[in-house]
PDB file of N, CA, C and O in Angstrom:
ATOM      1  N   UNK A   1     -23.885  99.176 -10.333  1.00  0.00           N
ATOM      2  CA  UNK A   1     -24.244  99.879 -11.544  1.00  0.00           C
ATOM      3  C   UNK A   1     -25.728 100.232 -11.470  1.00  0.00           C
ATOM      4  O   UNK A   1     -26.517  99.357 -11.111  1.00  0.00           O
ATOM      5  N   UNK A   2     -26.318 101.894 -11.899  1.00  0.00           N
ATOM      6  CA  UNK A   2     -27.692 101.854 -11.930  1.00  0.00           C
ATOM      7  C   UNK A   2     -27.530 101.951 -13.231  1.00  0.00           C
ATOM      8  O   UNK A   2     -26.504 102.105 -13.894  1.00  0.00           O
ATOM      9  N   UNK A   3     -29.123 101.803 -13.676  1.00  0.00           N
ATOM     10  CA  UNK A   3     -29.342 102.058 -14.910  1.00  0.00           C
ATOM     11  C   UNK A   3     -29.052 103.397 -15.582  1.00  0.00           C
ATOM     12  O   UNK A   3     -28.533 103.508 -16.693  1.00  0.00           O
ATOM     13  N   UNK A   4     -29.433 104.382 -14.811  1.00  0.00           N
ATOM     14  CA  UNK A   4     -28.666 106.314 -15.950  1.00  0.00           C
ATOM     15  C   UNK A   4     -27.160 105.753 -16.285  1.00  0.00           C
ATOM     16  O   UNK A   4     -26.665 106.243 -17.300  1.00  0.00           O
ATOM     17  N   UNK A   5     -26.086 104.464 -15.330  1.00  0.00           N
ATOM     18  CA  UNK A   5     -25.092 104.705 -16.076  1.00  0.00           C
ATOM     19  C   UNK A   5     -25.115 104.513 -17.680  1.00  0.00           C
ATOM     20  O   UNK A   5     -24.572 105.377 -18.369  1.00  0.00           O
ATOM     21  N   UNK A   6     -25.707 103.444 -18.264  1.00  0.00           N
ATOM     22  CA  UNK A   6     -25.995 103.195 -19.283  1.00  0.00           C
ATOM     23  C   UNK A   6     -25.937 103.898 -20.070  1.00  0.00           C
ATOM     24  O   UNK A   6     -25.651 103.476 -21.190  1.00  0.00           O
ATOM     25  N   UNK A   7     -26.194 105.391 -19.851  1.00  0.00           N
ATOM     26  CA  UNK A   7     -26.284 106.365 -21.304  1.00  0.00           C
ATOM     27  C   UNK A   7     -25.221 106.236 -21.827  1.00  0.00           C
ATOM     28  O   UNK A   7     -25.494 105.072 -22.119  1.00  0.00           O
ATOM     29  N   UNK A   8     -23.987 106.387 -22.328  1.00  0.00           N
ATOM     30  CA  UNK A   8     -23.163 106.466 -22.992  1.00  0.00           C
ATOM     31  C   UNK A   8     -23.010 104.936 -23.964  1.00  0.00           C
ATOM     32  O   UNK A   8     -22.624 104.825 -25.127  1.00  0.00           O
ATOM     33  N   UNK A   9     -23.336 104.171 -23.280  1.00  0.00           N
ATOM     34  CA  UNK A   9     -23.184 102.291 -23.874  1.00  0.00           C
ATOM     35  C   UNK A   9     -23.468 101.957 -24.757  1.00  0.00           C
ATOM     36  O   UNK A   9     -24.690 101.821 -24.718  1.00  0.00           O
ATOM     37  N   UNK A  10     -22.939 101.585 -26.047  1.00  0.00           N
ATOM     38  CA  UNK A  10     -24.249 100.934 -26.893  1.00  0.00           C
ATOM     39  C   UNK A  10     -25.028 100.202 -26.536  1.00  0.00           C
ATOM     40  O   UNK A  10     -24.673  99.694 -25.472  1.00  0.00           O
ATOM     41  N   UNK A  11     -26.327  99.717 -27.013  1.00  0.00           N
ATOM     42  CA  UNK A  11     -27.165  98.845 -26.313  1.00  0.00           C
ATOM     43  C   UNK A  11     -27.615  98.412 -27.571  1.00  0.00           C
ATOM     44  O   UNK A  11     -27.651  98.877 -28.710  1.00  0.00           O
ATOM     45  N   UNK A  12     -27.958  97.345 -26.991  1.00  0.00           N
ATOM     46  CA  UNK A  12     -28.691  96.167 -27.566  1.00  0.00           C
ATOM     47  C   UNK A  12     -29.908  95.768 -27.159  1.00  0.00           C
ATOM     48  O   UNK A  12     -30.372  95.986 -26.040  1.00  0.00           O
ATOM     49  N   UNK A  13     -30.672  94.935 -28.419  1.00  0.00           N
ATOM     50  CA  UNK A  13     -32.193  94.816 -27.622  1.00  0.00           C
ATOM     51  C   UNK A  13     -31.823  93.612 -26.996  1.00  0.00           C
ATOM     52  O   UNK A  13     -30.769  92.998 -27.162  1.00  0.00           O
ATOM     53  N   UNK A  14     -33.120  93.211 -25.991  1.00  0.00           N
ATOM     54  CA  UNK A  14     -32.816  91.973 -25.066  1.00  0.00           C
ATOM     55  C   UNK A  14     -33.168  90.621 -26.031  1.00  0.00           C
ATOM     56  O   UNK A  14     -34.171  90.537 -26.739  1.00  0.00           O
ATOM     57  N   UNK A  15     -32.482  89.944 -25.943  1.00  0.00           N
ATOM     58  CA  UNK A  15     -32.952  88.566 -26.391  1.00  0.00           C
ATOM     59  C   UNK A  15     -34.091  87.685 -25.912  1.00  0.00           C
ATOM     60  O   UNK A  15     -34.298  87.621 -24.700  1.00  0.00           O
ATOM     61  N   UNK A  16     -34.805  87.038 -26.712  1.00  0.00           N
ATOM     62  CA  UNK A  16     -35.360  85.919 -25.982  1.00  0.00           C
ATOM     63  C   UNK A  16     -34.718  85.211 -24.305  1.00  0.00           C
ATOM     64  O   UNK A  16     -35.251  85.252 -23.196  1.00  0.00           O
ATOM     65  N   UNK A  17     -33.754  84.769 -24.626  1.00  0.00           N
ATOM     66  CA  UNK A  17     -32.953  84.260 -23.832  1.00  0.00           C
ATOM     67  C   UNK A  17     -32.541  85.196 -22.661  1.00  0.00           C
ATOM     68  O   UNK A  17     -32.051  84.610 -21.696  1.00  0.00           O
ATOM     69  N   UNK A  18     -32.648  86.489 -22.581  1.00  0.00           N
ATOM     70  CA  UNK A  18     -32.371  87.612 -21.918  1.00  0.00           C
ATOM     71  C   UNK A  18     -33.560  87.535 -21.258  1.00  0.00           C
ATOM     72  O   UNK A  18     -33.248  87.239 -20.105  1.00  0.00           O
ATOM     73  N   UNK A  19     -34.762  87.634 -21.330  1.00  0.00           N
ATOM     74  CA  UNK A  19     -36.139  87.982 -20.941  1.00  0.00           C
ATOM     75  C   UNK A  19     -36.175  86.765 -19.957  1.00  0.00           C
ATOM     76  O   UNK A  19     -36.294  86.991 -18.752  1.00  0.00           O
ATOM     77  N   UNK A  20     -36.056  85.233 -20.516  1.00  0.00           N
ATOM     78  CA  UNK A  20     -36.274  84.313 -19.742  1.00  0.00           C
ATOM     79  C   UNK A  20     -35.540  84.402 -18.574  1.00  0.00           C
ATOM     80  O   UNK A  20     -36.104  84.467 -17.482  1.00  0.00           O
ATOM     81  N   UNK A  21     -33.954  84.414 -18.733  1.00  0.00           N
ATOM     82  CA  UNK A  21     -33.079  85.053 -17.007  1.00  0.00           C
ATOM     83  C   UNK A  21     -33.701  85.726 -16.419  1.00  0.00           C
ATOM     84  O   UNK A  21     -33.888  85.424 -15.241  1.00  0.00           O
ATOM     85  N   UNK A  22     -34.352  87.035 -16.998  1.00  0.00           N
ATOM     86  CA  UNK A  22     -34.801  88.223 -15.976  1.00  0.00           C
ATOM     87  C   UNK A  22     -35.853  87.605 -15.471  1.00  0.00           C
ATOM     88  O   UNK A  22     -36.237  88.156 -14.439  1.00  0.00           O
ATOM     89  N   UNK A  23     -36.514  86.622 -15.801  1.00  0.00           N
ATOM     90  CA  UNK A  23     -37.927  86.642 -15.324  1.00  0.00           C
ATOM     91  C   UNK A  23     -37.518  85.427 -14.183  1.00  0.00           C
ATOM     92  O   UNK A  23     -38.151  85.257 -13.141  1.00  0.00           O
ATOM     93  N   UNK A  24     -36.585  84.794 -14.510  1.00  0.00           N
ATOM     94  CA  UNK A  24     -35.854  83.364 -13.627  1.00  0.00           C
ATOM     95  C   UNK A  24     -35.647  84.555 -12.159  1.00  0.00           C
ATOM     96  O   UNK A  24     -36.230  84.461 -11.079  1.00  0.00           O
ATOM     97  N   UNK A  25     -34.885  85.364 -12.477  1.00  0.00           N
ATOM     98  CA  UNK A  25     -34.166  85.691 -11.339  1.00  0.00           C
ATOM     99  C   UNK A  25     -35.214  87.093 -10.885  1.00  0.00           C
ATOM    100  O   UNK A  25     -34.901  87.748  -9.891  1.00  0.00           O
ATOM    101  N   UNK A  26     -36.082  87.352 -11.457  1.00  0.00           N
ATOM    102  CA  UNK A  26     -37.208  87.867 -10.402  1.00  0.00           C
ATOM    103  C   UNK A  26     -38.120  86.883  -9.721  1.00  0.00           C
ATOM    104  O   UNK A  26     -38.878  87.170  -8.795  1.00  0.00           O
ATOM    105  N   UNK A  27     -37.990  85.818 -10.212  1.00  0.00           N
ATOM    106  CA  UNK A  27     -39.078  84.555  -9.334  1.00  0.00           C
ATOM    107  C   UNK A  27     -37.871  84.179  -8.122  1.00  0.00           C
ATOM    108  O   UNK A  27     -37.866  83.079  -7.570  1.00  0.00           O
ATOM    109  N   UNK A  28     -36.962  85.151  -7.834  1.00  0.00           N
ATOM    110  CA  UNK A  28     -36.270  84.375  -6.365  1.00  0.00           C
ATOM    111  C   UNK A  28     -36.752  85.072  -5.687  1.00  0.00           C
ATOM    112  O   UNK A  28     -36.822  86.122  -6.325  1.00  0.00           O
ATOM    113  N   UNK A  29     -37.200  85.226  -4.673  1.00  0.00           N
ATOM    114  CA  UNK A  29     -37.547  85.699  -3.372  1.00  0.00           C
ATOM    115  C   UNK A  29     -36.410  86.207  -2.691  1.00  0.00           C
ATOM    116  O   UNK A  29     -36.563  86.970  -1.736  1.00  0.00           O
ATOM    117  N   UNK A  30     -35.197  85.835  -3.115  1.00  0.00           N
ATOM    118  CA  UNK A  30     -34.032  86.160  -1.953  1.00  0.00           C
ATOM    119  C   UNK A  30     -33.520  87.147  -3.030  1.00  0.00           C
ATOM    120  O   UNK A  30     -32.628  87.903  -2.647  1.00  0.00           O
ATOM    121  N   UNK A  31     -33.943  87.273  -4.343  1.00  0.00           N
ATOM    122  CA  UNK A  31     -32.769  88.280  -5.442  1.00  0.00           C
ATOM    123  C   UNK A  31     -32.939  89.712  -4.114  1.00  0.00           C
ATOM    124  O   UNK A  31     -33.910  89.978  -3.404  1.00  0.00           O
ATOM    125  N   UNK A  32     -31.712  90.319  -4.189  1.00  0.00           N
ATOM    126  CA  UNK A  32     -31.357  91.592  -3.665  1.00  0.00           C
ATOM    127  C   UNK A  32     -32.209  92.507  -4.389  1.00  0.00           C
ATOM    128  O   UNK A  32     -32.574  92.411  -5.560  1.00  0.00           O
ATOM    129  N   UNK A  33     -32.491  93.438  -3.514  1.00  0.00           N
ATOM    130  CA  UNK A  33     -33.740  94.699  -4.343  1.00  0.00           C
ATOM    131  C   UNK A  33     -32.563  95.369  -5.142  1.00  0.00           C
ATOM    132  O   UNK A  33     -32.917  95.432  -6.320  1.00  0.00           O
ATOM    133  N   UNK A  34     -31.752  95.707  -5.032  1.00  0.00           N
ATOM    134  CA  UNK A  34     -30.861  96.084  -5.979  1.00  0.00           C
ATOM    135  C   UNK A  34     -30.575  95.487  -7.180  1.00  0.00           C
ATOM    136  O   UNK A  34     -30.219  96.174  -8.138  1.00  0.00           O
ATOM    137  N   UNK A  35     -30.660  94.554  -7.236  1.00  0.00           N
ATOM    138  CA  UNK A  35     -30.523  93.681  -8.936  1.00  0.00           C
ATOM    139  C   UNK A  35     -32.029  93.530  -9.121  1.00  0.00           C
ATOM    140  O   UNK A  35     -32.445  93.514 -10.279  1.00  0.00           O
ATOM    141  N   UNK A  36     -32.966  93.409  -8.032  1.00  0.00           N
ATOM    142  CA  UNK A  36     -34.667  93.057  -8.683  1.00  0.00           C
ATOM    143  C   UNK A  36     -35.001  94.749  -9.654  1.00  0.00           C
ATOM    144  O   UNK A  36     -35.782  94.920 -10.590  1.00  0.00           O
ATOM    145  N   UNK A  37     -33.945  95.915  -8.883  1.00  0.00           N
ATOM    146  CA  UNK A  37     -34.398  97.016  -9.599  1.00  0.00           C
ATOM    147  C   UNK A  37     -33.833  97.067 -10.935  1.00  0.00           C
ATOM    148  O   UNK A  37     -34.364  97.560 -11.931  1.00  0.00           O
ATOM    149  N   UNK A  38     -32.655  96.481 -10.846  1.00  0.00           N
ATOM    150  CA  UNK A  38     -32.053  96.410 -12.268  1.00  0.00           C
ATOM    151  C   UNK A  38     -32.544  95.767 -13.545  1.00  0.00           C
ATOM    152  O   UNK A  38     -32.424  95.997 -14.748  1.00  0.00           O
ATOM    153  N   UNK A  39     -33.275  94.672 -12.627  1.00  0.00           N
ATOM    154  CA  UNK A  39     -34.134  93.425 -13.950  1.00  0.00           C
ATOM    155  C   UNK A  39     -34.842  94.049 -14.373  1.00  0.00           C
ATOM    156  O   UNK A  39     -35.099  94.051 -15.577  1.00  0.00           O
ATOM    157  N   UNK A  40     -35.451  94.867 -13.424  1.00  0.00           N
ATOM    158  CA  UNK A  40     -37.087  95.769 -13.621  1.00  0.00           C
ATOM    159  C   UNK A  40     -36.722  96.697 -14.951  1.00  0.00           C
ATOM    160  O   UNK A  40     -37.364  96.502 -15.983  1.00  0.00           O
ATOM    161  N   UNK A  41     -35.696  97.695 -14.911  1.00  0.00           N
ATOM    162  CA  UNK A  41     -34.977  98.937 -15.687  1.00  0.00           C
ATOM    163  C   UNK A  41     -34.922  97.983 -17.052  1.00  0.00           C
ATOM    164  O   UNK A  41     -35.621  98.260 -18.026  1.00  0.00           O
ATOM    165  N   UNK A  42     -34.055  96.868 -17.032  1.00  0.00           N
ATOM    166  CA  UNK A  42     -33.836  96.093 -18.265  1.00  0.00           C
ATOM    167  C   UNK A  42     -35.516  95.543 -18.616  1.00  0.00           C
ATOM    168  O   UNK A  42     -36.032  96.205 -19.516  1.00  0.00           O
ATOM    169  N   UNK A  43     -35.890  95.080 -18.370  1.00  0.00           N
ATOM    170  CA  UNK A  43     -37.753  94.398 -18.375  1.00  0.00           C
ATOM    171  C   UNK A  43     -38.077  95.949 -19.387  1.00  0.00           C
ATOM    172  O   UNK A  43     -38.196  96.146 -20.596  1.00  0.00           O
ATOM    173  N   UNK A  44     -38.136  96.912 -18.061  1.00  0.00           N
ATOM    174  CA  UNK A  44     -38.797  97.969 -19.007  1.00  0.00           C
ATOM    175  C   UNK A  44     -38.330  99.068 -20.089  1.00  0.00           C
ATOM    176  O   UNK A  44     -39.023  99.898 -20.677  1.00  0.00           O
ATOM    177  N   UNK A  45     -36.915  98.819 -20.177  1.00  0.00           N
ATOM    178  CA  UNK A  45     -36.425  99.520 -21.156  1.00  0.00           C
ATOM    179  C   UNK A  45     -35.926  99.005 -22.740  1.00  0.00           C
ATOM    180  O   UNK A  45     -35.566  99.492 -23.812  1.00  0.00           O
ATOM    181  N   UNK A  46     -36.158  97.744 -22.130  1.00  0.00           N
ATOM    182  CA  UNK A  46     -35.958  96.361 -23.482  1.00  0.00           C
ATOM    183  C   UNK A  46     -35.030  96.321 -23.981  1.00  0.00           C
ATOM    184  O   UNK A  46     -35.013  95.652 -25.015  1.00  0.00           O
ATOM    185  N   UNK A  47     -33.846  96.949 -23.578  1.00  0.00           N
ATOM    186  CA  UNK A  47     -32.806  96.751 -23.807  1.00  0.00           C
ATOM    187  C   UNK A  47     -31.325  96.721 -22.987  1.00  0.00           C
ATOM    188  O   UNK A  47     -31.389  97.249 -21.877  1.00  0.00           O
ATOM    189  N   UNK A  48     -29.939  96.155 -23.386  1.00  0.00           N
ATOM    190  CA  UNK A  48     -29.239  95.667 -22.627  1.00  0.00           C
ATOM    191  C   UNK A  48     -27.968  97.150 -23.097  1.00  0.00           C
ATOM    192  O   UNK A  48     -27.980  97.605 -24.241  1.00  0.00           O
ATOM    193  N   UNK A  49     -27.036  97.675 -22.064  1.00  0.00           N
ATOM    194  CA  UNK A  49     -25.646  98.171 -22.514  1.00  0.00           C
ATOM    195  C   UNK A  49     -24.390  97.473 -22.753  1.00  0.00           C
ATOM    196  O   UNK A  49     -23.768  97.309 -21.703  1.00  0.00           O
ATOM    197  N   UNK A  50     -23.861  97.048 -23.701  1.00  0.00           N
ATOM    198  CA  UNK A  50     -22.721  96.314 -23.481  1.00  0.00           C
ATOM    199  C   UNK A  50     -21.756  96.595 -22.715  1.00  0.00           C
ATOM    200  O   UNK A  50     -21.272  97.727 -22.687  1.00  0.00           O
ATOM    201  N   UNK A  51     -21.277  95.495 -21.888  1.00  0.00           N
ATOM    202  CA  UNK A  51     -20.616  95.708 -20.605  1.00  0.00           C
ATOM    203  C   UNK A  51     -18.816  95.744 -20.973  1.00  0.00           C
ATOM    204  O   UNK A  51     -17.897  95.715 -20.154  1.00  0.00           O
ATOM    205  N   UNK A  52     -18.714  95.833 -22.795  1.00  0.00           N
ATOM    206  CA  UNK A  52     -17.213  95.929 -23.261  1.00  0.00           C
ATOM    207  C   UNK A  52     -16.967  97.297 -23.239  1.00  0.00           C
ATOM    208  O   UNK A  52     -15.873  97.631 -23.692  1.00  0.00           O
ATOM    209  N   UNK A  53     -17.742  98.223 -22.807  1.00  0.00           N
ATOM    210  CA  UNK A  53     -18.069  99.849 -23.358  1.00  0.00           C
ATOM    211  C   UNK A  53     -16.790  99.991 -22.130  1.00  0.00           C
ATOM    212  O   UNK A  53     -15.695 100.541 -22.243  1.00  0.00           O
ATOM    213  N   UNK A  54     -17.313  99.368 -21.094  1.00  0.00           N
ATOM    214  CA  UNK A  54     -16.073 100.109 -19.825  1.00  0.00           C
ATOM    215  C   UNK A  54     -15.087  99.343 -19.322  1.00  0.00           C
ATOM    216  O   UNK A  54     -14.605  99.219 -18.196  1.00  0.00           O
ATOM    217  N   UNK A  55     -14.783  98.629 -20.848  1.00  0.00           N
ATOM    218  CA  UNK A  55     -13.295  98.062 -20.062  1.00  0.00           C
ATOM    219  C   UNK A  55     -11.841  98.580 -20.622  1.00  0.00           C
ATOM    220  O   UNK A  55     -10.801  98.196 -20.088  1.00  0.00           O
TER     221      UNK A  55
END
């Protein structure tokens, strides 16, 4: 998933609890640049798409 899919999603802002994961799982050294780009998109867009939109 990149982030442009998102347009259609509702979204939500990130939680406390949201911010702390992203920042957990950018302190790995081994996270895949593909999810480090995704944390980054969520970090800087401050908000989340709900992932019930595409089921």
């Amino acid at each position: 998933m990149q982030p442009q899919d998102w347009g259609a999603a509702p979204r939500l802002p990130l939680s406390a609890h949201d911010h702390a994961w992203l920042q957990r799982l950018q302190a790995d050294p081994d996270l895949p640049a593909t999810l480090r780009t995704l944390c980054t998109a969520l970090q800087t867009q401050g908000h989340k798409a709900e992932q019930e939109f595409w089921l």
